[in-house]
MMTF fields as JSON, N, C-alpha, C and O atoms, coordinates in Angstrom:
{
  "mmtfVersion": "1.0.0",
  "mmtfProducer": "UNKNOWN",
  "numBonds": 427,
  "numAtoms": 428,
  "numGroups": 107,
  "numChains": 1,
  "numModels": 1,
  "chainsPerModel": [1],
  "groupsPerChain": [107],
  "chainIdList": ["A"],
  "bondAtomList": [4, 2, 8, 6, 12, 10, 16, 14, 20, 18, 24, 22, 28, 26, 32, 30, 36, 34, 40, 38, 44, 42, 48, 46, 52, 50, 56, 54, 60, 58, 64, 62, 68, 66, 72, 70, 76, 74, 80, 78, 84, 82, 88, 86, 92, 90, 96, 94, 100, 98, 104, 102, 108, 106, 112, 110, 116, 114, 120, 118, 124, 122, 128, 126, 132, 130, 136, 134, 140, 138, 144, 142, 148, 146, 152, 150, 156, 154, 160, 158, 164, 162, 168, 166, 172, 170, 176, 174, 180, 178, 184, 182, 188, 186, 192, 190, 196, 194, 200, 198, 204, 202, 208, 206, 212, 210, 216, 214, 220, 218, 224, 222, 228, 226, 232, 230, 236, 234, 240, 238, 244, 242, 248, 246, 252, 250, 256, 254, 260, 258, 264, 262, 268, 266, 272, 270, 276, 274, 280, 278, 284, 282, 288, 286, 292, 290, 296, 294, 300, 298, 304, 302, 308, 306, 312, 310, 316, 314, 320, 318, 324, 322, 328, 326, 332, 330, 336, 334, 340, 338, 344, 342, 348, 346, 352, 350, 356, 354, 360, 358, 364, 362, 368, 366, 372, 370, 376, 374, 380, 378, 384, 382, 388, 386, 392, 390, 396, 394, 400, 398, 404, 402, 408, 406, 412, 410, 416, 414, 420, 418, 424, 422],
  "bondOrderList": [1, 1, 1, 1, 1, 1, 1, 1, 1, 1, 1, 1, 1, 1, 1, 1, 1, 1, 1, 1, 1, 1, 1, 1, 1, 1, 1, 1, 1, 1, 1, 1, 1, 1, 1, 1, 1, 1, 1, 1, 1, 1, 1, 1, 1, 1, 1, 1, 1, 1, 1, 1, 1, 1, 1, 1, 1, 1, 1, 1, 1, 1, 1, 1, 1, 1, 1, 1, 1, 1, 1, 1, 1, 1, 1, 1, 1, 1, 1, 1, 1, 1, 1, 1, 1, 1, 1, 1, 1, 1, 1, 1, 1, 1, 1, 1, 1, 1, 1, 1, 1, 1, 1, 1, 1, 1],
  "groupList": [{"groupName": "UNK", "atomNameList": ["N", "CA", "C", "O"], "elementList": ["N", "C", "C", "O"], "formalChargeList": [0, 0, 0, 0], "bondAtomList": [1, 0, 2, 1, 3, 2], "bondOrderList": [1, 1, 2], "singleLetterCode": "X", "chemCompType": "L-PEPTIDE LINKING"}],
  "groupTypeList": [0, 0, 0, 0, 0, 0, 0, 0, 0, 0, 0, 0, 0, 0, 0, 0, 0, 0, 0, 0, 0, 0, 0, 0, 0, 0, 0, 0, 0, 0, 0, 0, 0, 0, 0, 0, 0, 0, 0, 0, 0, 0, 0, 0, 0, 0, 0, 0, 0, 0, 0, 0, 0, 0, 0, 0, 0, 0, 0, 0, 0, 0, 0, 0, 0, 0, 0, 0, 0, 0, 0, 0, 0, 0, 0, 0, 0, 0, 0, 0, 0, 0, 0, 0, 0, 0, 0, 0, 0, 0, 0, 0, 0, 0, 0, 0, 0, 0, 0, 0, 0, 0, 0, 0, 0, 0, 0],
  "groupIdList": [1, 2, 3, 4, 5, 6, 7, 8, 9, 10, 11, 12, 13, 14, 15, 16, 17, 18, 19, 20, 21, 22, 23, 24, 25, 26, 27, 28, 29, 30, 31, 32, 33, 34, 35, 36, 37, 38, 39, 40, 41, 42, 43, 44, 45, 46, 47, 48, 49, 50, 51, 52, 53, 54, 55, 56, 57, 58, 59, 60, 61, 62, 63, 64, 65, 66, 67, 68, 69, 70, 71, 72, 73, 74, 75, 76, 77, 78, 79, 80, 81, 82, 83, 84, 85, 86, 87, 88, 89, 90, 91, 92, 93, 94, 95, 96, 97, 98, 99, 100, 101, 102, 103, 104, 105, 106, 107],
  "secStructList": [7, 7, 1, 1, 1, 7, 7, 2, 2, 2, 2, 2, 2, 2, 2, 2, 2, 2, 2, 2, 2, 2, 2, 2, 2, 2, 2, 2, 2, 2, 2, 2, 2, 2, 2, 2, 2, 2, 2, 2, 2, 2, 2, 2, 2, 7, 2, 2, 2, 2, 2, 2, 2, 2, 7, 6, 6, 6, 7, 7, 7, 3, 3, 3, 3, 7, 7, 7, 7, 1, 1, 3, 3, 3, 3, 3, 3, 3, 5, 6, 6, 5, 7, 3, 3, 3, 3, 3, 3, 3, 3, 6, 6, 3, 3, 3, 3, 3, 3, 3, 3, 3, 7, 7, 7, 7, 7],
  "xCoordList": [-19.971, -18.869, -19.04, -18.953, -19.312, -18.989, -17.529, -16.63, -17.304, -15.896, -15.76, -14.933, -16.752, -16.365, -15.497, -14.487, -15.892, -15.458, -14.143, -13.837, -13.53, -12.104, -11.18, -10.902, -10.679, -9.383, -8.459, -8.625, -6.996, -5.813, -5.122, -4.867, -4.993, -4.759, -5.725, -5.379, -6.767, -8.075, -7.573, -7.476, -7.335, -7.206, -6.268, -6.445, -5.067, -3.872, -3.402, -2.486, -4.481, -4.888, -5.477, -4.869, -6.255, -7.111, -6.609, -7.139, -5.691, -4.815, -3.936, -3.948, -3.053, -2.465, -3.423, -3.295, -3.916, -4.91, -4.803, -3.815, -5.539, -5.818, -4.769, -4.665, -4.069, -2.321, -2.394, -3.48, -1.943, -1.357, -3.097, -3.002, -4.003, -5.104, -4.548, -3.883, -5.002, -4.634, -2.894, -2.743, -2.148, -0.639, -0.672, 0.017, -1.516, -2.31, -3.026, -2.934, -3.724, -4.484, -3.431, -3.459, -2.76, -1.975, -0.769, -0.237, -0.034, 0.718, -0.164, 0.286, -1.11, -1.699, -2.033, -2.013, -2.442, -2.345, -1.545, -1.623, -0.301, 1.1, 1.642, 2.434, 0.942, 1.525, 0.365, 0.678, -0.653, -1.443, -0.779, -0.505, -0.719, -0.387, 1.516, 1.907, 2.383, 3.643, 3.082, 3.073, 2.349, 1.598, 1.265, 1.753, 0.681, 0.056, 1.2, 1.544, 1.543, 3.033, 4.12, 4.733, 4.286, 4.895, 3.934, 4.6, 2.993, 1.813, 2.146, 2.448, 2.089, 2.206, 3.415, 3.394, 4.722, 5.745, 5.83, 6.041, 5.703, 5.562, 5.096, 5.559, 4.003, 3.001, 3.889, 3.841, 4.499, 5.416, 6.683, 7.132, 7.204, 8.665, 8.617, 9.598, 8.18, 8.186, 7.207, 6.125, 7.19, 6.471, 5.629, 4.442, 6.76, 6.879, 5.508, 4.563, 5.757, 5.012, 3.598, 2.78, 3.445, 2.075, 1.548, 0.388, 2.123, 1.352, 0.359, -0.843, 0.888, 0.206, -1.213, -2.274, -1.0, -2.123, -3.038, -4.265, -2.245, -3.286, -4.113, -4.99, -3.954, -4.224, -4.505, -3.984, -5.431, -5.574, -6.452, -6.792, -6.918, -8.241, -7.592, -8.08, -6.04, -5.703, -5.119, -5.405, -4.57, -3.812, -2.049, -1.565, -1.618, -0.543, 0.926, 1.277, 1.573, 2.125, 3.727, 4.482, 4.083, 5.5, 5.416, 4.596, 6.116, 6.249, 7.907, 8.832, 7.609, 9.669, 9.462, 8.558, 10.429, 10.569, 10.771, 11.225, 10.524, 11.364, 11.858, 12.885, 11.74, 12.087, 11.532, 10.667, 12.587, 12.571, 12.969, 14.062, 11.898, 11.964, 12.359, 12.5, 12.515, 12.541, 10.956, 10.714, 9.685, 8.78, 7.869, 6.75, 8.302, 7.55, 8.284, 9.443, 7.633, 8.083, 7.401, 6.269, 8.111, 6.943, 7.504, 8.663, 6.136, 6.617, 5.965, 4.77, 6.277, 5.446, 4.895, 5.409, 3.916, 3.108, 2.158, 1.023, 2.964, 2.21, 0.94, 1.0, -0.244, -1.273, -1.662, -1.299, -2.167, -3.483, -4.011, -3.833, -4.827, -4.887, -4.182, -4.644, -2.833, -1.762, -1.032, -1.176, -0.124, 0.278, -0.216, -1.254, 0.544, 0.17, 1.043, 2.107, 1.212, 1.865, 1.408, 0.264, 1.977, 1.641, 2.295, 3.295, 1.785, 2.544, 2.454, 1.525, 3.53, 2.833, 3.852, 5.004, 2.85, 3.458, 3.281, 2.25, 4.281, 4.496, 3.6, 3.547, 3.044, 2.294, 1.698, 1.144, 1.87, 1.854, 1.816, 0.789, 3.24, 4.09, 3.016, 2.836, 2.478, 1.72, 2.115, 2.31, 2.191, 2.118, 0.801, 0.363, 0.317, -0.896, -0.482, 0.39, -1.552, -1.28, -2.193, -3.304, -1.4, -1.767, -1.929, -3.088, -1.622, -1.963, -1.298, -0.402, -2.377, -2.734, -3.079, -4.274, -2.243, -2.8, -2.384, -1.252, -3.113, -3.442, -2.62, -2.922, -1.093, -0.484, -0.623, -0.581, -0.8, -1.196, 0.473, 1.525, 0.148, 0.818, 0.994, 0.028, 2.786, 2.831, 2.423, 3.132, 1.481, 1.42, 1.66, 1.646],
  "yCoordList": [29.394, 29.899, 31.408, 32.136, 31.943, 33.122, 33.923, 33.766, 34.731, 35.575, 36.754, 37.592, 36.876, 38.452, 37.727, 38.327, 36.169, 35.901, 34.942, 34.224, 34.996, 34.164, 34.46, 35.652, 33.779, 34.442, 33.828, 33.003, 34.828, 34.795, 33.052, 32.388, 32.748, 31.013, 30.28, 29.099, 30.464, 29.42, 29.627, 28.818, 31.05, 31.514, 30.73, 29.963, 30.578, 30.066, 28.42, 27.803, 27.863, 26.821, 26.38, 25.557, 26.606, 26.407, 26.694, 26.122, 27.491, 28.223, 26.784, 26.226, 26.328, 25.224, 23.883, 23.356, 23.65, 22.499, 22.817, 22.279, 23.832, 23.933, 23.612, 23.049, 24.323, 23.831, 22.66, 22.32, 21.925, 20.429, 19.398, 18.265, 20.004, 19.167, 19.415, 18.645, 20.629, 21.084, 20.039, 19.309, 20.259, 19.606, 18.045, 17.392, 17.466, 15.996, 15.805, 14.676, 16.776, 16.66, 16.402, 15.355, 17.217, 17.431, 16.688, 16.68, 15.733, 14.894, 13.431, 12.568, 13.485, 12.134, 12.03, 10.898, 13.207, 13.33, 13.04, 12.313, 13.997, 13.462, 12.213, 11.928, 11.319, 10.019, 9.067, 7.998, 9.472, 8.634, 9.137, 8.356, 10.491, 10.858, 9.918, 9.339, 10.131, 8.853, 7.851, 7.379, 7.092, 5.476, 5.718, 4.71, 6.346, 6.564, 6.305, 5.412, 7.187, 7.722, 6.144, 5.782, 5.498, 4.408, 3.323, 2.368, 3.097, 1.983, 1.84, 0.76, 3.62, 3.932, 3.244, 2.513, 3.516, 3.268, 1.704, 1.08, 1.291, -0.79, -1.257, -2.178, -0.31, -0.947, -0.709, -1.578, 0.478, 0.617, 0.033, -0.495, 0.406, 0.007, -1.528, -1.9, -2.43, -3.373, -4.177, -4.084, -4.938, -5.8, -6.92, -7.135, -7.467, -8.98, -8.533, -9.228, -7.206, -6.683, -6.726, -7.635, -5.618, -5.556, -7.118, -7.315, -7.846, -9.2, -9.693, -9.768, -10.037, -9.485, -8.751, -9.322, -7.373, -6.549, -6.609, -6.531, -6.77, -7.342, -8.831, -9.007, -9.48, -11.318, -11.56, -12.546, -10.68, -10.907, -12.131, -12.344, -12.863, -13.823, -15.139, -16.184, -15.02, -16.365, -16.939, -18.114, -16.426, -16.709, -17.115, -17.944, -16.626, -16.523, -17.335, -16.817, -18.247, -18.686, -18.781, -19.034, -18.65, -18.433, -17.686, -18.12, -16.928, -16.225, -16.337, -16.07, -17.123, -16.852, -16.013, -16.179, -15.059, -14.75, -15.694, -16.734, -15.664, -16.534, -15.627, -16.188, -14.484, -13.772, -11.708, -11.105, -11.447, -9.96, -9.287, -9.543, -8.266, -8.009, -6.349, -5.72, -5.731, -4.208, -3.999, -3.833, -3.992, -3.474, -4.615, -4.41, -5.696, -7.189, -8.014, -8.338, -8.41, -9.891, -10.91, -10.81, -12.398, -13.261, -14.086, -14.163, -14.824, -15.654, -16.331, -16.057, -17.333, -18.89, -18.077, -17.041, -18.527, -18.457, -19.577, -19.916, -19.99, -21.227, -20.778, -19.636, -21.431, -20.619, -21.976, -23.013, -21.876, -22.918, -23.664, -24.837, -23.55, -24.379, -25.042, -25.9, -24.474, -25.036, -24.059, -23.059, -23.991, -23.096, -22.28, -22.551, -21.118, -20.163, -19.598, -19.776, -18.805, -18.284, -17.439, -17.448, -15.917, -14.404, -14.4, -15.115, -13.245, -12.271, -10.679, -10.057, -9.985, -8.636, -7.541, -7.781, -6.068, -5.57, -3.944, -3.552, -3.141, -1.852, -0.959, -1.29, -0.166, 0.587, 2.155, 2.099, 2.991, 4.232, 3.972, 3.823, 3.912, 3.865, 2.982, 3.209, 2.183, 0.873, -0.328, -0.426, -1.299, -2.808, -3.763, -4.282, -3.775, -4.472, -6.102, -6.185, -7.669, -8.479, -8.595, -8.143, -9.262, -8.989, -10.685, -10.826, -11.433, -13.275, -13.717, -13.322, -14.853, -15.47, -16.704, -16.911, -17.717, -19.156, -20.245, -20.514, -20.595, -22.197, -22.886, -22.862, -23.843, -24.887, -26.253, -26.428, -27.394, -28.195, -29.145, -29.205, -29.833, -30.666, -31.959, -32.717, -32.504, -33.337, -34.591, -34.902, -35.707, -36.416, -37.855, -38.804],
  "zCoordList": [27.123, 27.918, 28.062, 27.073, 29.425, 29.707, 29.405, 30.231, 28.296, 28.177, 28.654, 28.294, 29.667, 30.265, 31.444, 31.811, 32.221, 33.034, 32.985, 33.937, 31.987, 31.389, 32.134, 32.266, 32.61, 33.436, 32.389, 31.49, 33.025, 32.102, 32.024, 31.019, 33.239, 33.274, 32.799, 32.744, 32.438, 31.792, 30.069, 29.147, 30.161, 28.162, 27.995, 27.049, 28.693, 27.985, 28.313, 27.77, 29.541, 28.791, 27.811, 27.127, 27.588, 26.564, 25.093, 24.141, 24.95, 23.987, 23.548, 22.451, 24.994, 24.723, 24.262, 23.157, 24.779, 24.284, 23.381, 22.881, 22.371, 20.922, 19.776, 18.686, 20.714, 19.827, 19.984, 19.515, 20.324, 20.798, 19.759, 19.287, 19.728, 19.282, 17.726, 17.034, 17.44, 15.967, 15.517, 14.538, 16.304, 15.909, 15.92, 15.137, 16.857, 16.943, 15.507, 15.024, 14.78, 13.849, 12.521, 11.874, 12.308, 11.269, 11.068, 9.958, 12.556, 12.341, 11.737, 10.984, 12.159, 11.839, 10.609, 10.125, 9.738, 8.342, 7.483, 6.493, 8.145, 7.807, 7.458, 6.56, 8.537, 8.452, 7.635, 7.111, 7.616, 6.69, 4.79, 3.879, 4.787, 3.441, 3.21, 2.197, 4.71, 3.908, 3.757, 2.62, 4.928, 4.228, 3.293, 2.782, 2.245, 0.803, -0.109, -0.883, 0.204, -0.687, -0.369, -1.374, 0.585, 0.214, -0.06, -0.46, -0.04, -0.761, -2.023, -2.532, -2.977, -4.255, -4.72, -5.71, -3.857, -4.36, -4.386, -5.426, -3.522, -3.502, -5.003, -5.677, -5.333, -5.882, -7.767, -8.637, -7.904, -8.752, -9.168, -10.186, -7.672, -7.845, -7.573, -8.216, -7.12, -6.435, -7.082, -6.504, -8.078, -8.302, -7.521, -7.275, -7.284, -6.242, -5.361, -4.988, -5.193, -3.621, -4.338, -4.2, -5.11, -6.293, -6.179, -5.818, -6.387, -6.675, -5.614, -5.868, -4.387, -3.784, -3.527, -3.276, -3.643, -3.795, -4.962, -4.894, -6.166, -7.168, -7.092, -7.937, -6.489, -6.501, -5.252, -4.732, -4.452, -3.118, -3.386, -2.222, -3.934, -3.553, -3.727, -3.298, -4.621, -4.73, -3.159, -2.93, -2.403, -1.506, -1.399, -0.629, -1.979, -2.327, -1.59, -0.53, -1.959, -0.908, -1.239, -0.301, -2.111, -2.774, -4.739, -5.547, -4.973, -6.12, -6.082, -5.314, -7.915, -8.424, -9.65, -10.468, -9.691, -10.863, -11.723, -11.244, -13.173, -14.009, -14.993, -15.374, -15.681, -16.444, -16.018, -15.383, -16.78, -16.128, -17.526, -18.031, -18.25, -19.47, -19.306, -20.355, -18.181, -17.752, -17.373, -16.177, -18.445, -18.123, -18.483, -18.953, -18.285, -18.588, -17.737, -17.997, -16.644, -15.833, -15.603, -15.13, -15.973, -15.551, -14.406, -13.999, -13.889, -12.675, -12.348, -12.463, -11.879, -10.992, -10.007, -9.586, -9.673, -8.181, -7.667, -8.002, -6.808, -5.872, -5.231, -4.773, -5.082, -4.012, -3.691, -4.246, -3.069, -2.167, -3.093, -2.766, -4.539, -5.36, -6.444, -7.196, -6.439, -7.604, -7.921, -7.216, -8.932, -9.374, -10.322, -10.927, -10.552, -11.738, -12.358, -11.765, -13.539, -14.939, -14.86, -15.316, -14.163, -14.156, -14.896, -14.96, -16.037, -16.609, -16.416, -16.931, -15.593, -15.081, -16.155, -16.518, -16.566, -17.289, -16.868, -16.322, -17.15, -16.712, -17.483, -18.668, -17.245, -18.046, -17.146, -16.047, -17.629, -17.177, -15.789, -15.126, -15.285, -14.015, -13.141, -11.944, -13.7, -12.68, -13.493, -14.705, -12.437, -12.936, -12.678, -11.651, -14.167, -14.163, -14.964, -15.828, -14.317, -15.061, -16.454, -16.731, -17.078, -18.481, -18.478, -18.086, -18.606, -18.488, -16.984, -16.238, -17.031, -15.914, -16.125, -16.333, -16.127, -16.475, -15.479, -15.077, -15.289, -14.153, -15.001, -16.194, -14.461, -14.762, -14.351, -13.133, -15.169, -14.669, -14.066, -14.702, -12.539, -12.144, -12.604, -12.694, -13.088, -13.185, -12.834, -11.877, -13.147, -12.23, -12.75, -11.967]
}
């Protein structure tokens, strides 16, 4: 780009573009850093939800609580191959499962 030959309406387009790109840049950040920031929180506050994200391979098709200990919950979970016996437990502000057992159907 020649700048001896800039005219005053070319600078302050171009001025605007930059703004509006840069402000394009930094909202989209914005909104990837709240998606983060509420992922985190699901994954804390929200058990039920965690399960989910932790047990992606079972396929998941109904979850009951059955007991709620504050920082210990357990629960049925139906999937595609039968049921299951989570036990999920709180531990430095994450919920990880701690047992996991295949129940067998009455038959």
């Amino acid at each position: 780009m020649d700048i001896h030959h800039l005219s005053q309406h070319r600078f302050r387009e171009m001025s605007i573009w930059m703004i509006l790109a840069a402000t394009a840049i930094i909202v989209a950040f914005a909104l990837l850093a709240r998606a983060s920031l509420n992922l985190h929180a699901a994954l804390t506050d929200k058990p039920d939800l965690a399960m989910y994200i932790l047990m992606p391979e079972t396929r998941i098709q109904k979850i009951d609580l059955l007991r709620d200990h504050g920082k210990e919950r357990d629960y049925l979970v139906t999937t595609a191959t039968g049921s299951l016996f989570v036990k999920l437990q709180k531990s430095d502000g994450k919920w990880n499962i701690i047992e996991q057992e295949p129940l067998r159907a009455d038959e």
